[in-house]
C-alpha atoms as a printed R data frame, in Angstrom:
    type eleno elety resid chain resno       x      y       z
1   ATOM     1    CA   UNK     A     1   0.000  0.000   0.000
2   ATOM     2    CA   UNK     A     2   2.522  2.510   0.936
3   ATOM     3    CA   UNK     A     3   5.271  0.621  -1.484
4   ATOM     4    CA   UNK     A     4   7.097  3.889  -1.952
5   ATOM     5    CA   UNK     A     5   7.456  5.101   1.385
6   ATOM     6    CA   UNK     A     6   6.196  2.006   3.548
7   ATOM     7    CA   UNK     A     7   9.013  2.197   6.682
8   ATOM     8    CA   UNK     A     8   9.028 -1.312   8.303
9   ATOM     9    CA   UNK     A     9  10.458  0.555  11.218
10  ATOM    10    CA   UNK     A    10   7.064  1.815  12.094
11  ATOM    11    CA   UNK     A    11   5.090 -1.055  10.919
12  ATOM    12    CA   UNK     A    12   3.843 -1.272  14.643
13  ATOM    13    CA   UNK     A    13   1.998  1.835  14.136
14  ATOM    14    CA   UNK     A    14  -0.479  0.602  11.080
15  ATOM    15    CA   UNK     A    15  -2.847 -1.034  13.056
16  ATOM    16    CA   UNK     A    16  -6.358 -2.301  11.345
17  ATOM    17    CA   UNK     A    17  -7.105 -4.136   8.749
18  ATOM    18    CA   UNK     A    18  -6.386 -2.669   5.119
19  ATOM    19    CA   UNK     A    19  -9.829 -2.360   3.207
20  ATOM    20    CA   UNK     A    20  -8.977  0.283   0.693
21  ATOM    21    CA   UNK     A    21  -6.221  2.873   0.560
22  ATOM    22    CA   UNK     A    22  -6.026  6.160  -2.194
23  ATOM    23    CA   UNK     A    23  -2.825  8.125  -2.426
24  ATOM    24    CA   UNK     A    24  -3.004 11.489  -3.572
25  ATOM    25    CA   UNK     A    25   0.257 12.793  -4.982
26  ATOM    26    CA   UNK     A    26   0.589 16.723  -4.569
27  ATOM    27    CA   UNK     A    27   3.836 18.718  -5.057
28  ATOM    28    CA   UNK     A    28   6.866 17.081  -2.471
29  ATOM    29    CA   UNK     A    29   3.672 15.931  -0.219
30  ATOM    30    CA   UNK     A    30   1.911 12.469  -0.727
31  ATOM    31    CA   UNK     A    31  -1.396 12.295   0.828
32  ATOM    32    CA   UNK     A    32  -2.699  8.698   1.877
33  ATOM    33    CA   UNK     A    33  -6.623  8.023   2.369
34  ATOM    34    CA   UNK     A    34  -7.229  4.555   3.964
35  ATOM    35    CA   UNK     A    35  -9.686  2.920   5.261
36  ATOM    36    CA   UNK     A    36  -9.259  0.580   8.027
37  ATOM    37    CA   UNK     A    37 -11.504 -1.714   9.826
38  ATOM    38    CA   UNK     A    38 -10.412 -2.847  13.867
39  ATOM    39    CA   UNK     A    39 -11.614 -6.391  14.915
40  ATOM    40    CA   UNK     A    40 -14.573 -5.876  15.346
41  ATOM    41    CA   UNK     A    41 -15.592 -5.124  11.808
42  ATOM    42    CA   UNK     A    42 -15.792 -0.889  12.815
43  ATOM    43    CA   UNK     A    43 -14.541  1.064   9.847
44  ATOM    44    CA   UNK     A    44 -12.361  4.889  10.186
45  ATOM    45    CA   UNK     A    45 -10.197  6.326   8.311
46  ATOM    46    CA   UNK     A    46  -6.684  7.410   8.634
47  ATOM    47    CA   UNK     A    47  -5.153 10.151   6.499
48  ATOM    48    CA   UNK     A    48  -1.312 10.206   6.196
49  ATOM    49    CA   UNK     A    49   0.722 13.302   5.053
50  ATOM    50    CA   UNK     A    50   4.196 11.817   3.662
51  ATOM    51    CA   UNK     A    51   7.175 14.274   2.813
52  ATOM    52    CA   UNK     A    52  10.195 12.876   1.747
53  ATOM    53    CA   UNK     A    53  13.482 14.444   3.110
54  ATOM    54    CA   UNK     A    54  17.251 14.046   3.045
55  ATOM    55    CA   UNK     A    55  18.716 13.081   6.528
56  ATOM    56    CA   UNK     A    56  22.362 14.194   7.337
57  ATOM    57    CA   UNK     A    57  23.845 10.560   5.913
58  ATOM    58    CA   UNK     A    58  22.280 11.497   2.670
59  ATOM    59    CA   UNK     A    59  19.370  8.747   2.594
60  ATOM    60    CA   UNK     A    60  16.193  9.479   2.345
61  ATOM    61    CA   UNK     A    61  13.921  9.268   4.767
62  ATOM    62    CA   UNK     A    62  10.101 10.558   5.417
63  ATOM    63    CA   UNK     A    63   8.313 12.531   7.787
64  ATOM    64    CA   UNK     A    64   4.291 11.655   8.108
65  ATOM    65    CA   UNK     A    65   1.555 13.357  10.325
66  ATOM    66    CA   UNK     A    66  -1.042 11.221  10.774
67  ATOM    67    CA   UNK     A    67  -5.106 11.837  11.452
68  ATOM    68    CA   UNK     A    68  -7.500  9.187  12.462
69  ATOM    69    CA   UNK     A    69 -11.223  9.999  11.578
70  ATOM    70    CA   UNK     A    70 -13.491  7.748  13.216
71  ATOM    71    CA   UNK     A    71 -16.913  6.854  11.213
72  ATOM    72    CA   UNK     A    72 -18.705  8.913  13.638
73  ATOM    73    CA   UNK     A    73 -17.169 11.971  13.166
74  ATOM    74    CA   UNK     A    74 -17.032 12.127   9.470
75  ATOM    75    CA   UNK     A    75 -20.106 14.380   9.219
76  ATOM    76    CA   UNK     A    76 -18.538 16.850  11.408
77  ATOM    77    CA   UNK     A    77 -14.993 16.342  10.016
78  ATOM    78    CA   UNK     A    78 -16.543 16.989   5.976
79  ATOM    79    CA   UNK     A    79 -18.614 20.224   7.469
80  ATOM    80    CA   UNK     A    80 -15.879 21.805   8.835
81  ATOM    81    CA   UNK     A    81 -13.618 20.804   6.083
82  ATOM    82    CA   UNK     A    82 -15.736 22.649   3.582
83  ATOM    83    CA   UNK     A    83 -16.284 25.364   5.640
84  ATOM    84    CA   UNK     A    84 -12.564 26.359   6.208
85  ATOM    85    CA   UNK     A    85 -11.938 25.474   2.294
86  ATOM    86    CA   UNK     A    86 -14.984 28.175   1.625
87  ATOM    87    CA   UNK     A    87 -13.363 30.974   3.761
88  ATOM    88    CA   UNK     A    88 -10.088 30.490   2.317
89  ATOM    89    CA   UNK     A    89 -11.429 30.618  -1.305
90  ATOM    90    CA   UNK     A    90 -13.519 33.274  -0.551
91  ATOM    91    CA   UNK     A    91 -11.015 35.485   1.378
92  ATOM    92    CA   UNK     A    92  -7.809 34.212   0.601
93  ATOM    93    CA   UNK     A    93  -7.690 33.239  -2.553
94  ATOM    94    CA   UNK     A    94  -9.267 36.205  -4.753
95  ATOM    95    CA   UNK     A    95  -6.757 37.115  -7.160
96  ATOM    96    CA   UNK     A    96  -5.119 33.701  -7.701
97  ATOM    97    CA   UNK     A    97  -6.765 32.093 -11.158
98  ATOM    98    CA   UNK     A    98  -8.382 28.135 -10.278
99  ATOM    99    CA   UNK     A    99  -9.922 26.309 -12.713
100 ATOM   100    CA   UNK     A   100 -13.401 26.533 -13.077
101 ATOM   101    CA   UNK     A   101 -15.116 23.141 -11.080
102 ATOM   102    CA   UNK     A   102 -11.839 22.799  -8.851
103 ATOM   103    CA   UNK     A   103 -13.025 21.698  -5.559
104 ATOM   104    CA   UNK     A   104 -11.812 20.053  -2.342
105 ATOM   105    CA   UNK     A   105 -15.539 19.838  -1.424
106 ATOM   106    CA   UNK     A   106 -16.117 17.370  -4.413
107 ATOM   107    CA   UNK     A   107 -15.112 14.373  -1.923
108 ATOM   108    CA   UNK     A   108 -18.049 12.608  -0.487
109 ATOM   109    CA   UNK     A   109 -16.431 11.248   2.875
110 ATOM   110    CA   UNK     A   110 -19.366  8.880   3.032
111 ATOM   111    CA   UNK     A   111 -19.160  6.743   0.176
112 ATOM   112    CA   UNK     A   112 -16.090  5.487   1.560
């Protein structure tokens, strides 16, 4: 799932089983959607943010923030989501040129 930046190192930290997983490659940042179910067959999500670095020997190496998004929070998660998106569109975002239909807000949390 994470073939590119997968560090066994950490593997402790993936708990859940895999049910479906959607990277998103933007700029230096990877973002990884997946969906996870625990043992007893409850479903979240967990949303990675991968940026690949240089360490001081030279090798690569990533640093990853992590969110976990349980199913019952996904209403308020995709409302405030779209609300912050809005402002910054609205207020932040005047002069700079976006393709007409662009949207964050396209992303129906629920269907996954």
């Amino acid at each position: 799932m994470y073939s590119e930046d997968y560090d066994g190192a950490h593997a402790q930290e993936r708990s859940g089983e895999d049910i479906y997983s959607k990277p998103v490659r933007a700029g230096k940042r990877t973002y990884f959607f997946d969906v996870k179910a625990t043992k007893g067959n409850d479903f979240y999500l967990t949303i990675t943010e991968s940026k690949r670095k240089v360490d001081n020997n030279g090798h690569f190496a990533y640093d990853k923030h992590k969110i976990f998004l349980y199913k019952e929070d996904f209403e308020k998660f995709t409302e405030g989501l779209e609300e912050v998106i809005k402002f910054i569109r609205t207020n932040c975002l005047k002069d700079e040129g976006r393709p007409a239909g662009s949207s964050f807000t396209d992303v129906e949390f629920e269907e996954l």
